[in-house]
N, C-alpha and C positions, 0 to 999 in steps of 0.2 A: 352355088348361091352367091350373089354380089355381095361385096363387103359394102357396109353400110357407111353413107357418105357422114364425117365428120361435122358436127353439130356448130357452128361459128356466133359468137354473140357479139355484135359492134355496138362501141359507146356514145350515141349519137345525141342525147342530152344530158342536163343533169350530170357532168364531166368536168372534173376539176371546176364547178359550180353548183350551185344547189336548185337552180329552175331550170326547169322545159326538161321535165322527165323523158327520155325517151329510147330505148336500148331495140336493137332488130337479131333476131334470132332466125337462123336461117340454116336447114336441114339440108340443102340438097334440091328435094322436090318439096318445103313450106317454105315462105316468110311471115311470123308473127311479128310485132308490134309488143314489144311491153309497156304502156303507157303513149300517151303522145301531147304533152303539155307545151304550155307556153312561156317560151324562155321572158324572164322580167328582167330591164335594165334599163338603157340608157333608149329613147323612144327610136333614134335611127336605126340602132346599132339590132335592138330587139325586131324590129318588123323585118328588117332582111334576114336576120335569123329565120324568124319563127314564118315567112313569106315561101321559103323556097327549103325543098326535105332534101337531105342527100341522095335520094333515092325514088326510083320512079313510083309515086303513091300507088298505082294502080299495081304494082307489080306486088303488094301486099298483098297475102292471103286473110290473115286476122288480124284484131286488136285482141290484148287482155288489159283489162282499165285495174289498176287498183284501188282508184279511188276519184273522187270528186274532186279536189282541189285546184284550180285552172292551170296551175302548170304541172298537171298530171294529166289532165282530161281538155286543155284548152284550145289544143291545134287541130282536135277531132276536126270538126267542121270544113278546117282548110285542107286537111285530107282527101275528106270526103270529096271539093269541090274541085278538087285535081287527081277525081280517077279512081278512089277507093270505093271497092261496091262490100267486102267482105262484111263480116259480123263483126259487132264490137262485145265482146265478153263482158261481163261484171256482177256486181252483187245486185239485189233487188233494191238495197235504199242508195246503191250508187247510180243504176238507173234513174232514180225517182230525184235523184240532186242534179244531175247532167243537167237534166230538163232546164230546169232555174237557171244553172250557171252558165252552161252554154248560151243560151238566150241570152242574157245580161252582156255576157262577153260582146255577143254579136252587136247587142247595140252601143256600145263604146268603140267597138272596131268600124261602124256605121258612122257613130257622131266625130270618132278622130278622123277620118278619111275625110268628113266634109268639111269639119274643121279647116282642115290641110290645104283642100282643091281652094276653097275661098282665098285662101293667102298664100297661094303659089305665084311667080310672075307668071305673066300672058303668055310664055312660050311652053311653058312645064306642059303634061298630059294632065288631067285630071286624075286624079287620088284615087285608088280603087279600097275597097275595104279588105281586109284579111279575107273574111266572111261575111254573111249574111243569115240572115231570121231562113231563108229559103234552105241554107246549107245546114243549119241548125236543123227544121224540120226531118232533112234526108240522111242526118247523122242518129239522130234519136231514132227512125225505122230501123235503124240495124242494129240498137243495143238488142242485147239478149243474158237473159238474167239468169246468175247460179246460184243457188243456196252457199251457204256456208258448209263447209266441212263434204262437199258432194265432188265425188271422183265424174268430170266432164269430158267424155270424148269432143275434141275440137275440130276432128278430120287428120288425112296423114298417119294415124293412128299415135296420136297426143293427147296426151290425161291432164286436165288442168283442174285445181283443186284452190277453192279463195279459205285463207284459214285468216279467220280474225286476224288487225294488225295493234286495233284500239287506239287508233290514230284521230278517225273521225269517223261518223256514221257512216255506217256502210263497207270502213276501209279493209283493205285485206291483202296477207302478202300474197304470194303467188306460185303455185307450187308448179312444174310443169316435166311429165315424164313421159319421157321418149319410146315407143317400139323398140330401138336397139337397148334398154336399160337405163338409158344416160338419164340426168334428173338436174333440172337448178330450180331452183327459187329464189325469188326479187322479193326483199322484203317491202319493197313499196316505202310509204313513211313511216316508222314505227313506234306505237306510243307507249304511253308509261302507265306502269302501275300505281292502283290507288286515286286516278284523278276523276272526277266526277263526271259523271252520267252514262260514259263510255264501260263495258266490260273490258277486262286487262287484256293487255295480248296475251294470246295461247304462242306458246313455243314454237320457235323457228322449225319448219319440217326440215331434215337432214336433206342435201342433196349434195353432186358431184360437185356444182358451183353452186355459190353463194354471191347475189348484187346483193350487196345492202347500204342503205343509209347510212352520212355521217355525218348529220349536222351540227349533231352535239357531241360527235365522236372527241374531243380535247376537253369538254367540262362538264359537271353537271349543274342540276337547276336547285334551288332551294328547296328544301323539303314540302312537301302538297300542305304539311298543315299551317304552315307562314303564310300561307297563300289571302289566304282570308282575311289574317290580321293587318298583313301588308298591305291589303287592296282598302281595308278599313281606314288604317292610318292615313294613306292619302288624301281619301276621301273628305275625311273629318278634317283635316288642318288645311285642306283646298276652301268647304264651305264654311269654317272658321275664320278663314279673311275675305269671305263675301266672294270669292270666284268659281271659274266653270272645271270640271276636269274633264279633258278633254282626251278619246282612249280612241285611237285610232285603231280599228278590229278588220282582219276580213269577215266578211259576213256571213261566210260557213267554217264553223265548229267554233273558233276564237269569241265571237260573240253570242253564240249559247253560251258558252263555258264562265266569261264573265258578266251575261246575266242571271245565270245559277247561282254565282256567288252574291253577286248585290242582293236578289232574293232570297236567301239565305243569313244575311249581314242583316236585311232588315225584319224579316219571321223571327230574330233571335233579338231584335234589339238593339244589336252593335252600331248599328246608323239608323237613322229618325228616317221616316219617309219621305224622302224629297224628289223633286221631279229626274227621270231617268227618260231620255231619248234614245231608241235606238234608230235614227236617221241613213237607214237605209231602205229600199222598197225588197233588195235583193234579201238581206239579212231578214227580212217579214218573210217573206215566202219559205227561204232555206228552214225558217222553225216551223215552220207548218210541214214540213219534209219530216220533220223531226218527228214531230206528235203522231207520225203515221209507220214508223217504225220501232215501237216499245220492244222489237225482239233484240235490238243493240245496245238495251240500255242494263246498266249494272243492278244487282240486285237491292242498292241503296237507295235508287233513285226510279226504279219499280215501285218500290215501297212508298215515296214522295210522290209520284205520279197519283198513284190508289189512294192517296189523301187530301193531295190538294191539284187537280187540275189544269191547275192557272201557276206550273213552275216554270213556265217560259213568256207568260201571259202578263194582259193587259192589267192585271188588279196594281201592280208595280214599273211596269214598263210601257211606255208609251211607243207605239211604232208608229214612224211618220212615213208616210209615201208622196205626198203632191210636194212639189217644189216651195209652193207657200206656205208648207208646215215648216219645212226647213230653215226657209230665210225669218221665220218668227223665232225660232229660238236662236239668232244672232240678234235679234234685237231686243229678247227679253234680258234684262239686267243681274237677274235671281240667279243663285246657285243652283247647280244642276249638273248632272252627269249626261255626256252627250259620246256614243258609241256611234261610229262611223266609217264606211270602207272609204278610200283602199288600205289594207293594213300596215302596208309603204310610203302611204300617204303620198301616192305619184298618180293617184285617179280620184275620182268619186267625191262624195258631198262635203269628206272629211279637208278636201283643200280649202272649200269656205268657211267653216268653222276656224282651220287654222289660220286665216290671212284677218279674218276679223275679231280673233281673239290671243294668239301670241305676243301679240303687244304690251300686255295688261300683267302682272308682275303679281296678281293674285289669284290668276290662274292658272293650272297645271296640266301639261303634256303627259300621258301617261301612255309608256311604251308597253306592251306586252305580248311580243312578239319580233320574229326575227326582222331585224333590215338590211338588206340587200347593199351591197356599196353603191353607191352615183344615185342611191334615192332621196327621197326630201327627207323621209325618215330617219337613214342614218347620219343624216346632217343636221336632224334636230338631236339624235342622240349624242354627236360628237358636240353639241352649244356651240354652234356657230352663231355668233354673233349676231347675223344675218341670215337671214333663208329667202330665196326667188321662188314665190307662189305665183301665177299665171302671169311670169316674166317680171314680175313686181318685185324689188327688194323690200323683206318685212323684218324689221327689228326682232331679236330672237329674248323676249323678256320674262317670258313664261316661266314657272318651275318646269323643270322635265324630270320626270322618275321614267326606272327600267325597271320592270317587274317579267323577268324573264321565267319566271316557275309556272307561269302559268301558257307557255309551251305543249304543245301535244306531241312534239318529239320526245325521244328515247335520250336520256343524256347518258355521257360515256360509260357508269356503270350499269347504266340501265340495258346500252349495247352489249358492254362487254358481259352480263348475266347473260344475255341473248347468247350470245354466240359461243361462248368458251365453253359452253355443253357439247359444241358441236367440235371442238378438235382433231383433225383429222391429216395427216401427212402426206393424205393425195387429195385432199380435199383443195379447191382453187375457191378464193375470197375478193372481189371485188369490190372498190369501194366507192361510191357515186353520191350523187346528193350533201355534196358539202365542200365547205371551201377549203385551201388548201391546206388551212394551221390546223384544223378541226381533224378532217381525212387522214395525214400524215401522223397527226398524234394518235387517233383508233389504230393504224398501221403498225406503230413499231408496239403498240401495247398488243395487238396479238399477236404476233409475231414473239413477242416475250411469253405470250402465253402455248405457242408450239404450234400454230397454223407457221407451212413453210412458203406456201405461194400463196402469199397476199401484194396484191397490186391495186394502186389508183388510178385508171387509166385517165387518160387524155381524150379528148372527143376524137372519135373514127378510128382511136383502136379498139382493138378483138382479141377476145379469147377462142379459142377452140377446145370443144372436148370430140375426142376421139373415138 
């Protein structure tokens, strides 16, 4: 009988970074795909990245998606259109979000490429886009959907299992067990317990390796019940000096989540009814994704559903889609809440809201979510003086609040409950999805806890199991 070829995993996104998920697993005779997202940064730096794979697309046998979020699921397409015919693995409501985000992606990667060609010199080529709506359509024929908690032959003779991650709709880590015995699991992004509308994550499945996240591997987030009163407080003393608060969101999971809570803040009282935008068309569609999947949601907000209908709905929030709903709420005067992608504020509607409202000293930037370095984001969060919005320098005069609890990551204790169940002295721990103060601190804390091989690899290294 042949000895059975050693299992090799390379770390090909999401490496000593926290975007463009993406890890290849390679037996011998498969290559799987763990995720394939799109690395976010700095716009030249990110398209050569996220343009060209380490590896020949077509020589991929599968993908397994954990989830919808575009730098987990956002390079599918450009796969696809360099050679990849295989299947893309995932959950039912992670199929059902692709749809939405993919499209949307595509047409940003459509409008920058033309952007670009327009205001290239006369000798440049013309601009090509990442993808297109056409690689979109031929990326969605090959999702293929598993239930939760369901032992999936993949081919090769590989068992792939999505066990809740409670990250976002649909999300799930990833279990994956080999013929010869071997087993890992990705935990994909993993969320936290107790936060609204999502079910908790179910416990990490054991395996020989462990990828996991570390975004919040060095801190944690403020307790879930501040959450409310904090988002309250800003609120009130934003339209207490007659201004806008202005919440840059991406438009799946982070803006459900903080429109749960404004409907909530005002069913209770705590804020008076006042005008709420959600100014995105992308964020419109991804809650309709929502409404069509009740089997992800917790047993609190089950409850909320079977009584009031309308808890992501228009009775409270207004969704804007044409272009002239949007530029109407830069010129109405009134206090009001305005939720907007991109959540790095480096794309999307939320640049005009901020170039025509950061000026103005009574009203507020309100972060509630990670920023990336070299984004507008995290240079509105460090107060810079200045910020450059479509090459524009704009006076940085706003309030800025950081309301980081309201996170759908796992923070350090929330990791380290996860995992120090699983201690194990042949057990191998990888650490991915985070930067390096974050990663290196999860590290020497399990390590204190008696994992002996735990590493944070670098892009394009490998582990092997044997």
């Amino acid at each position: 009988m042949p000895t059975p070829s050693p299992i090799r995993v390379t770390f090909w996104g999401a490496a000593h970074t926290v975007t463009g998920s993406m890890h290849l697993i390679e037996t011998g005779r498969q290559k799987i795909l763990l995720d394939c997202g799109l690395f976010q940064g700095r716009r030249a730096e990110a398209f050569e990245r996220n343009k060209t794979f380490p590896f020949p697309a077509s020589d991929i046998d599968t993908v397994v998606l954990s989830h919808a979020h575009i730098d987990h699921c956002g390079n599918l397409p450009n796969l696809v259109r360099r050679g990849f015919k295989g299947p893309i693995f995932c959950t039912p409501a992670t199929r059902d979000l692709i749809a939405v985000m993919l499209a949307d992606s595509a047409k940003i990667q459509e409008e920058d490429a033309s952007h670009l060609s327009r205001h290239r010199r006369p000798a440049e080529p013309e601009i090509e886009p990442l993808y297109d709506q056409r690689d979109v359509r031929r990326t969605l024929q090959l999702a293929r959907a598993i239930p939760y908690d369901t032992d999936h032959d993949i081919g090769g003779n590989i068992m792939v299992r999505f066990v809740d991650a409670g990250h976002l709709l649909g999300s799930a880590m990833v279990h994956v067990a080999f013929g010869n015995g071997r087993t890992i699991t990705f935990t994909g992004d993993l969320g936290r317990k107790d936060m609204p509308i999502l079910r908790d994550p179910q416990p990490i499945p054991p395996a020989d390796l462990l990828i996991s996240e570390s975004t919040y591997g060095g801190r944690n987030h403020p307790g879930v019940e501040m959450l409310a009163s904090d988002l309250a407080e800003v609120v009130t003393r934003t339209i207490q000096r007659g201004g806008k608060v202005l919440i840059p969101a991406f438009s799946l999971g982070r803006t459900q989540t903080i429109v749960f809570f404004l409907h909530q803040l005002i069913a209770s009282g705590q804020l008076p009814r006042l005008p709420i935008f959600v100014d995105s068309p992308l964020a419109a569609a991804a809650t309709e994704v929502f409404r069509l999947h009740p089997e992800c949601f917790d047993e609190e907000t089950s409850l909320l559903l079977y009584k009031d209908r309308d808890l992501f709905g228009e009775k409270v929030v207004h969704y804007t889609r044409s272009v002239e709903e949007s530029k109407a709420i830069n010129e109405s005067r009134e206090p009001c809440v305005v939720i907007a992608a991109s959540g790095m504020c480096e794309s999307g509607r939320i640049l005009h809201h901020l170039k025509h409202n950061i000026g103005d000293p009574r009203n507020t930037v309100l972060i509630i979510g990670f920023q990336a370095p070299q984004t507008l984001g995290r240079r509105l969060v460090e107060r810079k003086p200045e910020v450059r919005i479509f090459g524009v320098p704009v006076a940085l005069n706003a309030e800025v609040v950081v309301l980081n609890g309201f996170s759908g990551h796992a923070g350090r204790d929330d990791l380290l409950a996860a995992l120090t169940p699983l201690v194990d002295a042949k057990r191998k721990v990888r650490l991915v999805h985070g930067d390096p103060d974050q990663a290196e601190a999860l590290l020497a804390t399990l390590k204190e806890r008696g994992f002996t091989d735990v590493a944070y690899p670098d892009r394009g290294e490998s582990v092997t199991l044997e």
